[in-house]
PAMAR-251806 format. One record per residue: x, y negated, z negated of N, C-alpha, C in turn. Coordinates in steps of 0.1 Angstrom, whole numbers. Each point is the difference from the previous one (the first is absolute). Layout:
NODE     npx     npy     npz    capx    capy    capz     cpx     cpy     cpz
NODE       X       Y       Z       X       Y       Z       X       Y       Z
...
***
This chain:
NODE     npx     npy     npz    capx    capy    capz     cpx     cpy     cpz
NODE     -87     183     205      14      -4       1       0     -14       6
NODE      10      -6      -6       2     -14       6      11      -3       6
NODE       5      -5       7      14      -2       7       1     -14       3
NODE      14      -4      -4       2     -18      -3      13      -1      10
NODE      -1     -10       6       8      -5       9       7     -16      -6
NODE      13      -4      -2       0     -14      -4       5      -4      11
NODE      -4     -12       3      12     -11       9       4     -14     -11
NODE      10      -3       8       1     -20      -4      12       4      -8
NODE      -2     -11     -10      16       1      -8      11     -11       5
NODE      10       5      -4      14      -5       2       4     -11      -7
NODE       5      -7       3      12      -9      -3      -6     -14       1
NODE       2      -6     -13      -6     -19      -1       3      -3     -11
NODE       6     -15       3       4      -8     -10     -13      -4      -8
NODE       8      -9     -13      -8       0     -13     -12     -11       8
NODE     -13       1      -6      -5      -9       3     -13       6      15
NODE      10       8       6      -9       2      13     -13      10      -3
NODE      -5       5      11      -9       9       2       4      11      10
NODE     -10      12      -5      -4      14       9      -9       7      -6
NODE      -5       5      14     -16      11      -3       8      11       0
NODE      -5      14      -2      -1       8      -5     -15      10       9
NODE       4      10       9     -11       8       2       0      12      -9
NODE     -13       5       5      -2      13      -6     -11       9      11
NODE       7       7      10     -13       8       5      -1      12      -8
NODE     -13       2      -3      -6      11      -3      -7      10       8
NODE       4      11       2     -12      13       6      -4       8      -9
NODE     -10      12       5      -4       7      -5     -14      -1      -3
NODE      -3       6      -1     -19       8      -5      -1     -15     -12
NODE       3      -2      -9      -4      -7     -10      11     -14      -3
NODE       7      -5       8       7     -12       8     -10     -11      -7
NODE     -13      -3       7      -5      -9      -1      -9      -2     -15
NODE       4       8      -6     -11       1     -14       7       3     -11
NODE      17      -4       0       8       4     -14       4     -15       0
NODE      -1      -1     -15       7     -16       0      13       3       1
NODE       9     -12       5      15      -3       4       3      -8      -8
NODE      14       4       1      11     -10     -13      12      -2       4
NODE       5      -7      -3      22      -2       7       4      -1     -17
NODE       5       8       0      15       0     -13      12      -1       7
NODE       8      -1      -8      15      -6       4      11       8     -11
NODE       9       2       4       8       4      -7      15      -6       6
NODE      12      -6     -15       8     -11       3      14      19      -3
NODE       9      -6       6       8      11      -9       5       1     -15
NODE      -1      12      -2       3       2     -14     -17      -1      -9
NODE     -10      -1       8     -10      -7      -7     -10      13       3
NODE     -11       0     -11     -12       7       8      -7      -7       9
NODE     -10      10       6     -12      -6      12      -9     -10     -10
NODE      -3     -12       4     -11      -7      -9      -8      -6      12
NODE     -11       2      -7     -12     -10       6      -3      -9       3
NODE      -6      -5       8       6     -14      12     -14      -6      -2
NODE     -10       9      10     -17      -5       7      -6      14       2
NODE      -9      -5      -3     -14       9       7      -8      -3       5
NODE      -9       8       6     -11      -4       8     -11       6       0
NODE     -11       2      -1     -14       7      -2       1       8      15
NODE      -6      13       3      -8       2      10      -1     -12      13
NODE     -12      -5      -5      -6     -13       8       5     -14       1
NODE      13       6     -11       6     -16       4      -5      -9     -10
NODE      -6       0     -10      -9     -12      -3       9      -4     -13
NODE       5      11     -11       6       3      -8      14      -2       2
NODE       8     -13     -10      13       2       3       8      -1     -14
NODE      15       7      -4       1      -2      -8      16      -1       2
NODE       6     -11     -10      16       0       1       7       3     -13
NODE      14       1       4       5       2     -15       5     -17       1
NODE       1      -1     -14       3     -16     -10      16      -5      17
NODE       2       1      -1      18      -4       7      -6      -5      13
NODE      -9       5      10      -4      -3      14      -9     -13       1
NODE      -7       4      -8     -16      -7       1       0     -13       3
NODE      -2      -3      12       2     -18       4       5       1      10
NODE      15      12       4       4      -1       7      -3      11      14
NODE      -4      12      -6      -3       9       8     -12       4      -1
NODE      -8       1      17     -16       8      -2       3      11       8
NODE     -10      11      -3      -2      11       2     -17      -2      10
NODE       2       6      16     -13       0      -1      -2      11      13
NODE      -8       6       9      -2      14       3      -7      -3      10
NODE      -3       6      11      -8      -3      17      -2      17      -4
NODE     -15       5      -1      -4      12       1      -5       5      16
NODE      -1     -12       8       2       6      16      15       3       5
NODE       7      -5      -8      14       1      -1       8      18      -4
NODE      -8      -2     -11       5       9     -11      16      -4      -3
NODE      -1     -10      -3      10     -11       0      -2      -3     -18
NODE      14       1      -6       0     -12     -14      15      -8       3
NODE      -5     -14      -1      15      -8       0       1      -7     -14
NODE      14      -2      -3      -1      -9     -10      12     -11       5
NODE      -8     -13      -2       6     -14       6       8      -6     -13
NODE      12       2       2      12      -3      -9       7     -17       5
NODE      -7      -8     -13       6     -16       2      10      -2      -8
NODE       5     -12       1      11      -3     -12      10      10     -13
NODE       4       7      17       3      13      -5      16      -4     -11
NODE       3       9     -10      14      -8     -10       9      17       0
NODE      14      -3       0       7      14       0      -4       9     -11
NODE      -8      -3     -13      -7      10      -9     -10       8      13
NODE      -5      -5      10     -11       7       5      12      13      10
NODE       9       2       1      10       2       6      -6      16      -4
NODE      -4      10      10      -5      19      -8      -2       3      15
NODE       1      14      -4      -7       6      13     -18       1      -2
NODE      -8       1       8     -13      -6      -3      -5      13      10
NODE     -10       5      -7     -14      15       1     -10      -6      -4
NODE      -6       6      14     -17      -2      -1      -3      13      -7
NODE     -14       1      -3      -3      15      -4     -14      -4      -4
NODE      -7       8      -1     -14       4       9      -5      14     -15
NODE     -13      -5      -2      -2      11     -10     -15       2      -6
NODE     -11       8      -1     -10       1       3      -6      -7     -17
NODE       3     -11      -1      -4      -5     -13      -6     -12       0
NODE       0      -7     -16      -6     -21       6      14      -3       0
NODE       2     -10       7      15     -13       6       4      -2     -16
NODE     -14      -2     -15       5      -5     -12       9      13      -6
NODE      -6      14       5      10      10      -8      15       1       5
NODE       0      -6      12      16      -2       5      10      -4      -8
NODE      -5     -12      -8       7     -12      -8      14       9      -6
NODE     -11      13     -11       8       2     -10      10      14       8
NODE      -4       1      11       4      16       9      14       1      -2
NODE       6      11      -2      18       0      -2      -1       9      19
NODE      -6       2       3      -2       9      12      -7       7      11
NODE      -4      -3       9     -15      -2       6       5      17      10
NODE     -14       8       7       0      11       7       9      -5      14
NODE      -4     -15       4       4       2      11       8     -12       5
NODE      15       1       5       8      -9       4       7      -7      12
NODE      -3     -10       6       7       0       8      22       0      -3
NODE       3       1      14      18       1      -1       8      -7      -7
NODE      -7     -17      -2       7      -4      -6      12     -14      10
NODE      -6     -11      -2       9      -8       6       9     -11      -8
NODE       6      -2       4      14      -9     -10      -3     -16       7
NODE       1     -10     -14      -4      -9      -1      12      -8      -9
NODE      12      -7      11      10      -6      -9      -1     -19       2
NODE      -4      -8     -15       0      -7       4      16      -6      -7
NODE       4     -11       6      11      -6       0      -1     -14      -7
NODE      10      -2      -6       1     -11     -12       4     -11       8
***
């Protein structure tokens, strides 16, 4: 079992920045790759980033890439994702989730075993 904790989030105009936590526990915490999907309303959950196990592995979907990294502190059990030049399309509620696979099988995932709560991310025009 894995169990996800999110922090961060909130409220920023077009242009700005925010991280994004993710604590993870559990028996196998430190050895499932992690991902953040987003979901806008009215929309399905879509794929954001992933991250390998070790961190070494990163992958994004086409819309982020330049602007947001994904990266993970395993003395942490920590995954953050550092959100720049953020635009009101990025505007979703945003889930880590954790899942005993590679970071690359995430990409195409409609659903992972394990999620965190879920935090809201509104950015402003």
């Amino acid at each position: 079992q894995v169990q996800l904790v999110q922090s961060g989030g909130g409220l920023v105009q077009a242009g700005g920045s925010l991280r994004l936590s993710c604590l993870g526990s559990g028996r196998t915490a430190s050895t499932a790759a992690m991902g953040w999907f987003r979901q806008a309303p009215g929309k399905e959950r879509e794929f954001v980033a992933a991250i390998s196990w070790g961190g070494v592995r990163t992958y994004y979907a086409d819309v982020v890439k330049g602007r947001f990294t994904i990266s993970r502190d395993n003395t942490k059990n920590t995954v953050y994702l550092q959100m720049n030049d953020l635009k009101p399309a990025d505007t979703a509620v945003y889930f880590c989730g954790a899942a005993l696979t590679t970071a690359q099988s995430m990409v195409d995932m409609k659903t992972l075993p394990y999620w965190g709560q879920g935090t809201q991310v509104t950015v402003s025009s």
